[in-house]
N, C-alpha and C positions, 0 to 999 in steps of 0.2 A: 523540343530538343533534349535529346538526352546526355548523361554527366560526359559520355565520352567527346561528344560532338563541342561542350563545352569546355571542356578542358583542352579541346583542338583549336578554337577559337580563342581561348586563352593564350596559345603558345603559338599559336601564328602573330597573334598581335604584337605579342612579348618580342618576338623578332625582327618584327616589322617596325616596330619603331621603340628601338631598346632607351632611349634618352627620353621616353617621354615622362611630361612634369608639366607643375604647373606651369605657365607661360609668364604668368603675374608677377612682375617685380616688385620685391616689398623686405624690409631689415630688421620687420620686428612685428606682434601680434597686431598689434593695432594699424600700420603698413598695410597686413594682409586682410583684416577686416574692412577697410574703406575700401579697397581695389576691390572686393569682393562684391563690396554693395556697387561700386560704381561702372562694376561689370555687367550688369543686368540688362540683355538690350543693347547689350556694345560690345565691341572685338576688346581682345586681351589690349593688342599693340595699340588701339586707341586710348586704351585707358593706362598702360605705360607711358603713354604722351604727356596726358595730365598728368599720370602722380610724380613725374619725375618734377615737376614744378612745382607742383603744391607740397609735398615732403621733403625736399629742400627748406620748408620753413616752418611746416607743418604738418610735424608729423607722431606728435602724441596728442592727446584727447585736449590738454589743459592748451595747447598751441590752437587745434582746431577752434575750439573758441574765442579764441579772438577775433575771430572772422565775423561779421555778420553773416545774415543770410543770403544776401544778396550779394555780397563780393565771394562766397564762396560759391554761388551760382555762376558769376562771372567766372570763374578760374574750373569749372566742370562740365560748362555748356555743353562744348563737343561730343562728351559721354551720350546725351539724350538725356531725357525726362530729367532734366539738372533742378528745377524744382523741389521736386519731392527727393530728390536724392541728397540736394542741399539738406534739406528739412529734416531727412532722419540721418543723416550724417553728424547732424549737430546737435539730437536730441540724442543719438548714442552716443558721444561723445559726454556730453552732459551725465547721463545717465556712470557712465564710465569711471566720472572724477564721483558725482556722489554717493554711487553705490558700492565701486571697486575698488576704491583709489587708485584710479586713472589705470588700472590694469584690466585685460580683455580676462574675463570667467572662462577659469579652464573646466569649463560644465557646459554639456550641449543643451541642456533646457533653459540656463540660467542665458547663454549666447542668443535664443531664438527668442526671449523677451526681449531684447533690445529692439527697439524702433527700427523699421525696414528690415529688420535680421530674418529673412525666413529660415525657413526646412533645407533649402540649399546653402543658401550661402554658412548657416551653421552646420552644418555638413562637411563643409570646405575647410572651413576657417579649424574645425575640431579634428578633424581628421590630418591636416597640413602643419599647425600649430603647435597640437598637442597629443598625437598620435594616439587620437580615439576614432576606432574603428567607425568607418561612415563610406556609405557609398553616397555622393552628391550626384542629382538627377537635373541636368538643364536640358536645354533643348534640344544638343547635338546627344546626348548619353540617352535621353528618352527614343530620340526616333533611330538612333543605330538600333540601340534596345533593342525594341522592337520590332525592326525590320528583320533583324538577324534572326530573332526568333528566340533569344534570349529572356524575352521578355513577353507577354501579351498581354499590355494593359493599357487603361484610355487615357489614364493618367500618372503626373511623375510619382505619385505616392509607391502607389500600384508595382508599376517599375521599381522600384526603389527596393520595395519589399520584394520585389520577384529576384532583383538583382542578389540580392542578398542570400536568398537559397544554392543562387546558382554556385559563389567563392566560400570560400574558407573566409572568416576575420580580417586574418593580412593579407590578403589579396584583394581586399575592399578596396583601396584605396587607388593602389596598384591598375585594378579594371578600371576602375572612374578615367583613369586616365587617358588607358589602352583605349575604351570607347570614347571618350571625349577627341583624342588625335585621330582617329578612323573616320571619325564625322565629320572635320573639319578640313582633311587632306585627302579623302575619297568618296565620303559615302554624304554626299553633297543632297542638301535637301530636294531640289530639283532638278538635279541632272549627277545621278551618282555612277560611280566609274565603276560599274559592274563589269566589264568587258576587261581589267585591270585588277579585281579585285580578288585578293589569295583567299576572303571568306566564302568564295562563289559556292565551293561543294557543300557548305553546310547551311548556307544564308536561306530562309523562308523568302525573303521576297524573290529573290535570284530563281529559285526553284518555281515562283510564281509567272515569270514572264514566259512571254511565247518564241521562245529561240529558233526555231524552224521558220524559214522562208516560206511565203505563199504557195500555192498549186499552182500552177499553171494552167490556166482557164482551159478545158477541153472544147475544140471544135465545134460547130454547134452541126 
């Protein structure tokens, strides 16, 4: 895909859905850091379900622990894999009060130490938070990615880095988005609304199916 096709892609998006933003409701660093981890595996609106309960009481690092393990398992279930998300929710937390004093690291290497923190979710949390350039690569931004053509790689690193050639700086974040709402309200992982879709003329996969009707069997 070349810059123009990209830039076309950019400003159809940019149209198409001018409001888009995170979906994550949260009022403060540490808010948007646990939505983030408890996002992993789970829709935005389910995980506004939970936090709207749980940050009601708990919602700085030194509240977080007072929870055991196990009641804050109970109060995240819903999310999925609530286990481990308990477990490194509460060793960042931890980490949080004795390392930061209880403030979330405005540093993406410092953010991606924390327990459960990867390459995405510091991505998000640094880019959203603290307005450091970051494209975040989940699973709707990887296979738009690359379906569009935006991107051709196996993995989100890969994307990530490709994404990155493709915008300017401030527009990093901006794309993350445009491609994360494209994935989520068209370009559906198993049944994408190509037939609806204003990326048709530049999309690699679009270009890839077979739009012409059969022959019609000749006589024998």
């Amino acid at each position: 895909m070349d810059q123009i096709q990209i830039d076309r892609v950019f400003q159809t998006l940019n149209s198409l859905y001018p409001d888009a933003d995170t979906e994550l409701e949260f009022r403060s660093d540490y808010e948007l850091l646990v939505a983030v981890m408890l996002s992993a595996q789970c829709t935005d609106k389910r995980v506004n379900q939970v936090t709207k309960g749980l940050f009601a009481e708990f919602n700085t690092p030194e509240k977080m622990l007072t929870l055991s393990q196990e009641a804050l398992e109970q109060k995240i279930f819903s999310c999925g894999f609530y286990r481990n998300k308990a477990k490194n929710i509460l060793a960042t937390s931890r980490a949080l009060v004795d390392e930061y004093g209880g403030q979330v690291p405005h540093d993406w290497e410092a953010l991606q130490r924390l327990p459960g923190v990867g390459r995405k979710t510091a991505n998000v949390v640094a880019a959203i938070a603290f307005d450091i350039p970051a494209i975040a690569v989940d699973t709707h931004v990887f296979r738009v990615a690359n379906r569009i053509g935006l991107a051709t790689a196996k993995d989100e690193l890969h994307t990530e880095l490709q994404l990155q050639k493709c915008f300017p700086e401030e527009k990093w974040l901006r794309a993350h988005h445009l491609i994360l709402w494209h994935g989520r309200r068209c370009c559906d992982a198993r049944k994408p609304k190509c037939g609806q879709c204003p990326l048709s003329q530049d999309c690699r996969y679009f270009a890839q199916l077979d739009h012409q009707a059969p022959s019609p069997e000749k006589d024998a």
